[in-house]
Wavefront OBJ file of the C-alpha trace (Angstrom):
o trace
v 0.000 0.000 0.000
v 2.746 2.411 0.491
v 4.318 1.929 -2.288
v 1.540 2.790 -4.352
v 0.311 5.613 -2.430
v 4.321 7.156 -3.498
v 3.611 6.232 -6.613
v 0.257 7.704 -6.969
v 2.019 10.788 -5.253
v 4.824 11.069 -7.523
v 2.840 10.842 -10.487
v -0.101 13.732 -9.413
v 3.124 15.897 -8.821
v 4.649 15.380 -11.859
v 1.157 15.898 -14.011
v 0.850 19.259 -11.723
v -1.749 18.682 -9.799
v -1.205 21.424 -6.513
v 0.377 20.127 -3.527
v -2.847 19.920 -1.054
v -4.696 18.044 -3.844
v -1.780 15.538 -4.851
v -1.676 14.794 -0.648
v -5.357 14.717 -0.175
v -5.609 11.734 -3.959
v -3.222 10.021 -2.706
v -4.817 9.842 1.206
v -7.685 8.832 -0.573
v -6.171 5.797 -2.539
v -4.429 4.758 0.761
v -8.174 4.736 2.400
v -9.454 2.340 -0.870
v -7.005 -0.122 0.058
v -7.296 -0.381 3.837
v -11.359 0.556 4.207
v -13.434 2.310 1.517
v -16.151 2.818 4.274
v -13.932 4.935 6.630
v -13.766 8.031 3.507
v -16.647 9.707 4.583
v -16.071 9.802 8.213
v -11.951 9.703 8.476
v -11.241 11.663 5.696
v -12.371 14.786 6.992
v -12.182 14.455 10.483
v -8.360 13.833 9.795
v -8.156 16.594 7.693
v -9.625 19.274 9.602
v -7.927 17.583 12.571
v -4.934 17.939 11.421
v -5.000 21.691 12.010
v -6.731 21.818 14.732
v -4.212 23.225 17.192
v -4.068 26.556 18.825
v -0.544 26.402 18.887
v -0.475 26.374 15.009
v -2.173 30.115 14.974
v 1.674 30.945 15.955
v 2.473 30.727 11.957
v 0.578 33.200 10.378
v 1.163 35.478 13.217
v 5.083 35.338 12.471
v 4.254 35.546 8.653
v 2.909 38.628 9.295
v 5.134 40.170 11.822
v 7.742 39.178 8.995
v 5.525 41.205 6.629
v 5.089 44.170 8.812
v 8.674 44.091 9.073
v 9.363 44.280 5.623
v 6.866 46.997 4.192
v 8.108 49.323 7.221
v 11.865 50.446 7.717
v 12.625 47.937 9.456
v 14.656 45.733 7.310
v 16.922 48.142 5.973
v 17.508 49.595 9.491
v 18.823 46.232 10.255
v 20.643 46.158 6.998
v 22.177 49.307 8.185
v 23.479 47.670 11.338
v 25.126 44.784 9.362
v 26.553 47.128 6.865
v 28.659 48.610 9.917
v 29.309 45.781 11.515
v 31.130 43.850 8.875
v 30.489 46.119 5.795
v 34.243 47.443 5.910
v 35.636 43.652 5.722
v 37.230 42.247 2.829
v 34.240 41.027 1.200
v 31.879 42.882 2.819
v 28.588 42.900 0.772
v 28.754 39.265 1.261
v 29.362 39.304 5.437
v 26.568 42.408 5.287
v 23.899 39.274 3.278
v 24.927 36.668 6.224
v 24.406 38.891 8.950
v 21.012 40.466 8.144
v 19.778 36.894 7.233
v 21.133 36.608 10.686
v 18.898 39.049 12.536
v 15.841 39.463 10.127
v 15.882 35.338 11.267
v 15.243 36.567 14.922
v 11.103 38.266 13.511
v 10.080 35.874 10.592
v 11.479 32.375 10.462
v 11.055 31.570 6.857
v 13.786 31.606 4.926
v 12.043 32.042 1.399
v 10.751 35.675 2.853
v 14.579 35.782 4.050
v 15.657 35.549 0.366
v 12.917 37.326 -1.086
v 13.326 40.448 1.411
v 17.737 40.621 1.238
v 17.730 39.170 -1.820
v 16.063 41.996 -3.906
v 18.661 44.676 -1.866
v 22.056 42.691 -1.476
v 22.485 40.704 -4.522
v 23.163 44.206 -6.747
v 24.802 45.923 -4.001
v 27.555 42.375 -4.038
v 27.750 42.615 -8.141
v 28.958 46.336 -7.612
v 31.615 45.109 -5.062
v 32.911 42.449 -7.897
v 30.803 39.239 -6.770
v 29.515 36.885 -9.620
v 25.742 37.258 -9.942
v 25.987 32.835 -9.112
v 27.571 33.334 -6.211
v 25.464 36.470 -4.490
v 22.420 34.264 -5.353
v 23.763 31.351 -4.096
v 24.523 33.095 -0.563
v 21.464 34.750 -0.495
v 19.567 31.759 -0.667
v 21.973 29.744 2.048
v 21.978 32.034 4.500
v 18.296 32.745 4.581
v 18.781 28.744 5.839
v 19.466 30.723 8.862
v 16.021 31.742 9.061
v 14.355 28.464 10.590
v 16.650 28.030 12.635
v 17.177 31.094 14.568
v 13.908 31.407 16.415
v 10.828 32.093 15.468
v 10.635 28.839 13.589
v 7.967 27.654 11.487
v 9.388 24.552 10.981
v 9.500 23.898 15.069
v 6.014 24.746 15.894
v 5.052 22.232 13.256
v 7.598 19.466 14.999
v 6.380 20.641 18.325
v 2.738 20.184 17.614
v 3.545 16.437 15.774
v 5.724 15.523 19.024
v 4.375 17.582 22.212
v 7.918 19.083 22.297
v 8.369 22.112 24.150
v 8.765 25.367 21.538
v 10.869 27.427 24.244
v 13.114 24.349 24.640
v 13.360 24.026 20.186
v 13.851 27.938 20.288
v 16.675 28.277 22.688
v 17.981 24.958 21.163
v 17.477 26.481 17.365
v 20.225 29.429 18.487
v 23.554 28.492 18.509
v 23.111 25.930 15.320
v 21.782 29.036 13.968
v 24.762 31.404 14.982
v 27.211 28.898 13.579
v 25.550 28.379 10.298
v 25.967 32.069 9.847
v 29.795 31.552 11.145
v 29.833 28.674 8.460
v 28.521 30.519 5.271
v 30.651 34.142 6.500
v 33.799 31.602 6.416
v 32.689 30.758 2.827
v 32.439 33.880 1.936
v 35.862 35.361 3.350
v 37.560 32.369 1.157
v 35.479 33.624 -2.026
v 36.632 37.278 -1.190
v 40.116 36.365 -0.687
v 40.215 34.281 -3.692
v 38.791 36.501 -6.302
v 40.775 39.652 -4.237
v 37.573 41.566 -3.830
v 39.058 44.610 -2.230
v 38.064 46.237 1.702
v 35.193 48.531 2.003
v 37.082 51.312 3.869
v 38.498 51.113 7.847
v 36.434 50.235 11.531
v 33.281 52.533 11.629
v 33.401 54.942 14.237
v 31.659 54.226 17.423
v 29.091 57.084 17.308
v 28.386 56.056 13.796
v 27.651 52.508 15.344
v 26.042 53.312 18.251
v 23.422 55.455 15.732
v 23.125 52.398 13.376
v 22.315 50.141 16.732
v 19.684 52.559 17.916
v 18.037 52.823 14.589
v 17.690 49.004 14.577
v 16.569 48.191 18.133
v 13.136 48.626 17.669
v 14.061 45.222 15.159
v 16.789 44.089 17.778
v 14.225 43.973 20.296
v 11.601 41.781 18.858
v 13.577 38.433 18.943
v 14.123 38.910 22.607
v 10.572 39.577 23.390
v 9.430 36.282 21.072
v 11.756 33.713 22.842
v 11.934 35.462 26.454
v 8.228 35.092 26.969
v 7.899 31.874 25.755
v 10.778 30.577 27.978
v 9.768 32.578 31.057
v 6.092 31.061 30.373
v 4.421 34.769 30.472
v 2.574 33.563 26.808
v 2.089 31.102 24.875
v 3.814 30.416 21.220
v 0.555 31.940 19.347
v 0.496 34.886 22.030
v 3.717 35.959 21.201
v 3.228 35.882 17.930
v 0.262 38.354 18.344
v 2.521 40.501 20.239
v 4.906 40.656 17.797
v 3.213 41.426 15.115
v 1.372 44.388 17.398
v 5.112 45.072 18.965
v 6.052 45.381 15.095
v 3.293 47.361 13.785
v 3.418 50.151 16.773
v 7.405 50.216 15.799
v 6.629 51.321 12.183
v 3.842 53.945 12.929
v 6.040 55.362 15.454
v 8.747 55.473 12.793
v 6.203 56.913 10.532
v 6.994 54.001 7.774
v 3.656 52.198 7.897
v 0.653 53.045 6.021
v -2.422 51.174 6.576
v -2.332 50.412 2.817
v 0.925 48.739 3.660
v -1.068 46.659 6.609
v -3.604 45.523 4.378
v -0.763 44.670 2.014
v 1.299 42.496 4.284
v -2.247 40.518 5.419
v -3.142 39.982 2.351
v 0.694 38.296 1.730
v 0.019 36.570 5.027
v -3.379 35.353 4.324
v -2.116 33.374 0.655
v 1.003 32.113 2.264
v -1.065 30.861 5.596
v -3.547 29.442 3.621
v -1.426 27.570 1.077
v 0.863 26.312 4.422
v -2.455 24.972 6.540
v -3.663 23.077 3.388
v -0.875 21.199 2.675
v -0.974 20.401 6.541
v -4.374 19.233 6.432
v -3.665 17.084 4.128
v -0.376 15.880 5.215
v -2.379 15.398 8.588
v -4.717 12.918 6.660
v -2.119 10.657 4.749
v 0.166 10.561 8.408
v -2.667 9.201 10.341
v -3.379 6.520 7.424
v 0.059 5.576 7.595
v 0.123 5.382 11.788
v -3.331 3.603 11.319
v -1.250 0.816 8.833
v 1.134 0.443 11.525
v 3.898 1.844 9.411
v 6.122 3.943 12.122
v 6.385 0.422 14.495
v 7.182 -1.469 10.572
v 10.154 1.386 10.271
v 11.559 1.311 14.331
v 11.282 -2.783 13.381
v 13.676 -1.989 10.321
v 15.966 -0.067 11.695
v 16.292 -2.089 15.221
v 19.755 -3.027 14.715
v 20.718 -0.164 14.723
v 18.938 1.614 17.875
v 21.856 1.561 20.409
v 24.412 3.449 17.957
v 22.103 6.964 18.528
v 24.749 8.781 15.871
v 23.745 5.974 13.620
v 20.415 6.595 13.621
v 20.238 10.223 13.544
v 22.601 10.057 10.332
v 19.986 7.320 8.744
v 17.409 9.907 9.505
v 19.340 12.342 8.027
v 19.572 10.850 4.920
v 15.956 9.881 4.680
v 14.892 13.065 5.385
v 17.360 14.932 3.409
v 16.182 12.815 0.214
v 13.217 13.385 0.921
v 13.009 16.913 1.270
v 14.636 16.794 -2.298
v 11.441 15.836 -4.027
v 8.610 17.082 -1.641
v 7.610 20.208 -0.081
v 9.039 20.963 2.854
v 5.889 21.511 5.083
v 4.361 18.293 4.072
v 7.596 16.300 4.376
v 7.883 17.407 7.862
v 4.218 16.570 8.509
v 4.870 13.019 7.128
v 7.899 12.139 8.641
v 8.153 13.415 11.932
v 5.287 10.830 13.059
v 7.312 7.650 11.470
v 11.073 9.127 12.409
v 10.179 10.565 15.985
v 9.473 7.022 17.649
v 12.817 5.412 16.517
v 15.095 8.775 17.831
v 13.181 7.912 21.027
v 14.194 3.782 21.458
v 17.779 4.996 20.657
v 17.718 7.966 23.587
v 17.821 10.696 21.521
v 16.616 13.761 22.404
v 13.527 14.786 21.329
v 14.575 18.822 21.246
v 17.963 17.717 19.602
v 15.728 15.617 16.968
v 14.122 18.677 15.946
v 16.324 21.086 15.298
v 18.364 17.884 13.215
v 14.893 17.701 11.576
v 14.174 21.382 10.703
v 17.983 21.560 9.447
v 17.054 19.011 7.172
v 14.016 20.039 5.761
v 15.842 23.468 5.538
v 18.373 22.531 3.585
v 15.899 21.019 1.220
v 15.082 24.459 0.559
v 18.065 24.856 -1.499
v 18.580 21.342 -3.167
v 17.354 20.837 -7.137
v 14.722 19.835 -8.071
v 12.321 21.653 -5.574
v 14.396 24.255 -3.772
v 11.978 27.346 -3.227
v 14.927 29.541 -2.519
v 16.783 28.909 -5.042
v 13.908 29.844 -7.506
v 13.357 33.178 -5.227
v 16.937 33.893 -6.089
v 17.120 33.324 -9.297
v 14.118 35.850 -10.199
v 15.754 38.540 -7.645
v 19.014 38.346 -9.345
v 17.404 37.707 -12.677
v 19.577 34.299 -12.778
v 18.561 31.630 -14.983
v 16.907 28.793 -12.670
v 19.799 25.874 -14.122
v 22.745 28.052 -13.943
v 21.915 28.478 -10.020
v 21.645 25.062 -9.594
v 24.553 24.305 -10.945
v 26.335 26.624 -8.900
v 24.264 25.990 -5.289
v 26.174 22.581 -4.515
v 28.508 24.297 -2.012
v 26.312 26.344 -0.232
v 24.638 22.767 0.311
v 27.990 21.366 1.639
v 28.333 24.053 3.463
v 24.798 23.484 5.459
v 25.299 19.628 5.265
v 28.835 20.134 7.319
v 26.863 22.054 9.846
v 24.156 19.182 10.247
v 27.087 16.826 10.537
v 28.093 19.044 13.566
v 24.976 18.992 15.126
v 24.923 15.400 14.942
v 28.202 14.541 16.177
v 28.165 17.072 19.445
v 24.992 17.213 20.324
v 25.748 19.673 23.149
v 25.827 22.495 20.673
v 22.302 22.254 20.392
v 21.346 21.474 23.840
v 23.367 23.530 25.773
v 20.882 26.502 26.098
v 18.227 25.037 26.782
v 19.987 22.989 29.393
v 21.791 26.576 30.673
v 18.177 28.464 30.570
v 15.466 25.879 31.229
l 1 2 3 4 5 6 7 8 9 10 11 12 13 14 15 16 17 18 19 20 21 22 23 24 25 26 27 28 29 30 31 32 33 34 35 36 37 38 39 40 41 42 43 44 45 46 47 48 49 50 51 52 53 54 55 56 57 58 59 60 61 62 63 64 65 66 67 68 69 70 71 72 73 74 75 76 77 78 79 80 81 82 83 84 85 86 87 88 89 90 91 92 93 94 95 96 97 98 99 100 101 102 103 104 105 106 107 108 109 110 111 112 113 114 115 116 117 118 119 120 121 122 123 124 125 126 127 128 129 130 131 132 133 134 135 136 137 138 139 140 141 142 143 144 145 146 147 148 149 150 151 152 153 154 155 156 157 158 159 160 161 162 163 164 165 166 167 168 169 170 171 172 173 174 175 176 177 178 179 180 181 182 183 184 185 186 187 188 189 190 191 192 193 194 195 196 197 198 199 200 201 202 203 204 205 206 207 208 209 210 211 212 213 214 215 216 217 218 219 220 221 222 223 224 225 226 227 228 229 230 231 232 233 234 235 236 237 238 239 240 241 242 243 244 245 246 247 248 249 250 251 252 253 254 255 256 257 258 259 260 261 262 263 264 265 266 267 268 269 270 271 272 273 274 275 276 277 278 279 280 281 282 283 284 285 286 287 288 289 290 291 292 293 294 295 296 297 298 299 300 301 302 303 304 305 306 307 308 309 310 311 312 313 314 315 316 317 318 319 320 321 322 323 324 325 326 327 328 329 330 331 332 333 334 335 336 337 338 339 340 341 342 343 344 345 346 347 348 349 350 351 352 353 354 355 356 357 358 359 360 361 362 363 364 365 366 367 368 369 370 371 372 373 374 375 376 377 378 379 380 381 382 383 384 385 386 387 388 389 390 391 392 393 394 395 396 397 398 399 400 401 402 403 404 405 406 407 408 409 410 411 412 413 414 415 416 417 418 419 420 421 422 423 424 425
């Protein structure tokens, strides 16, 4: 039965069927083999089910903050920040790209608004400083990997919902893999500077000039601080933060004088076709995972990979691989939805923990993000930088390395990811 459902899958995708309605046909094949009767009832129970979670309001909420943040001044005033910070370095449009993707991560947590946001501003400003048009593309879309991982995270609240995971713990967990992902890809960079002997972008800014550039940007600085300290401290909840954000953020750009309410209908309206387009796919990833739990398939894959439960670095790198694949060929929100259920129970029998399983999850699924033949970012930065799709894809397979190194990281010290949530919680 699996194996058809895939098939069935594969094939709907291929003909171009959308996403939702590819899940929801191939649910619905799945159902014909196991019990035709239980379509009417479990179909839609399943299906509405599946997003029926308060804790899942928490997306669109940090959609839209993300939104709000990018139709006020916001962005560039963080753009502004970076530029001082590392601007004057030898390669410095390309440090300036990591470390906004860096702190617009800490408001929005999806990295194809990261790329879509940056992209449109950076990649010109790095052709002017002597960068290939490949290569600014191909960091733009890398280091908005940054953006799940840094918290907010889309990608956790989904894991945390699948798993009853605590979202403070995957926040405070998601920072420092975050932070040296951005170390990773500014490494990268200084060797491509070096290299092609891009030149330095003048001397150390002066302090008042930097202390000007910080004030500007803590109304941004801020927000990150008040997303993961109240959800650690316990004051709200994941989905009340997010509604204070997105208030915190709108107050910030009417202050500034920046927002219009034309720009607040604008930025819902963004929020409303990206939400939407998210929670179906989830609804009907929802559907196809219960079919498969139903089938017994999760206890069929722990029986497969029993062998190997007691080597836990074993495991997660099998899990890696399977998810990584995956993520190749599927969308990244459904993938998620469809593995966590069947990977989750064999991290547990081999002692791993659950908070360190996600964040070697959402790195995964992330990375898909920038892997042929599906890689949203990668198409984001192609039309920003008016790249042609294949070239970039040609050209992305060290920015993947790069991220892949980083997972390998993760995996092997697994106190890089748990450390602050052991330190804080």
């Amino acid at each position: 039965m699996t194996l058809v459902m895939l098939g069935v899958f594969l094939v709907h995708v291929l003909l171009g069927l959308p996403l939702f309605l590819a899940l929801l046909t191939t649910a619905l094949v799945g159902f014909l083999f196991v019990d035709p009767s239980m379509i009417p009832r479990m179909m839609p129970q399943q299906f509405f089910g599946g997003i029926n979670a308060f804790s899942l309001m928490a997306i669109p909420l940090f959609i839209l903050a993300g939104n709000l943040m990018n139709v006020s001044s916001l962005t560039e005033r963080l753009m502004g920040l970076a530029r001082l910070l590392v601007g004057h370095l030898r390669g410095g449009m390309g440090h300036v790209n990591v470390v906004s993707s860096v702190f617009f991560a800490g408001v929005n947590g999806s990295a194809v608004a990261d790329t879509s946001a940056l992209g449109s501003l950076l990649v010109p400003s790095m052709r002017k400083e002597g960068y290939s048009t490949a290569f600014a593309a191909g960091l733009t879309a890398g280091s908005s990997l940054i953006g799940p991982i840094i918290p907010p995270s889309i990608f956790m609240i989904l894991y945390a919902s699948l798993t009853n995971t605590s979202v403070g713990d995957l926040f405070l967990a998601g920072v420092v893999p975050g932070l040296v992902l951005g170390t990773a890809f500014m490494a990268m960079n200084a060797f491509y500077a070096w290299r092609k002997g891009l030149p330095k972008n003048g001397c150390w800014p002066a302090l008042g000039d930097l202390a000007k550039a910080a004030v500007a940007a803590l109304p941004a600085l801020v927000a990150p601080f008040i997303i993961v300290a109240g959800i650690v401290m316990g004051f709200v909840t994941p989905t009340e933060s997010g509604a204070l954000t997105v208030l915190y953020v709108a107050l910030c750009g009417f202050v500034l004088g920046n927002l219009q309410i034309s720009d607040i209908w604008r930025a819902i309206a963004d929020t409303a076709r990206l939400s939407s387009a998210i929670f179906l796919i989830m609804a009907a990833s929802a559907t196809i995972s219960w079919l498969l739990s139903y089938e017994q398939v999760p206890a069929q894959f722990v029986e497969l990979l029993s062998p190997y439960i007691d080597s836990p670095i074993v495991i997660l790198l099998m899990l890696s691989a399977i998810t990584f694949v995956t993520g190749m060929f599927m969308e990244e929100v459904s993938a998620l939805m469809l593995l966590t259920p069947i990977l989750a129970p064999v991290a547990m029998l081999a002692g791993i923990d659950p908070v360190h399983l996600g964040i070697i999850i959402t790195l995964n699924i992330t990375i898909a993000l920038i892997t042929p033949p599906m890689g949203a970012c990668v198409f984001v930065a192609a039309a920003v930088s008016r790249l042609e799709i294949v070239e970039l894809f040609k050209t992305i397979w060290p920015f993947v390395l790069i991220a892949v190194f980083v997972l390998i990281l993760l995996i092997l010290f697994p106190s890089l990811t748990l450390w602050l949530p052991t330190l804080l919680g």
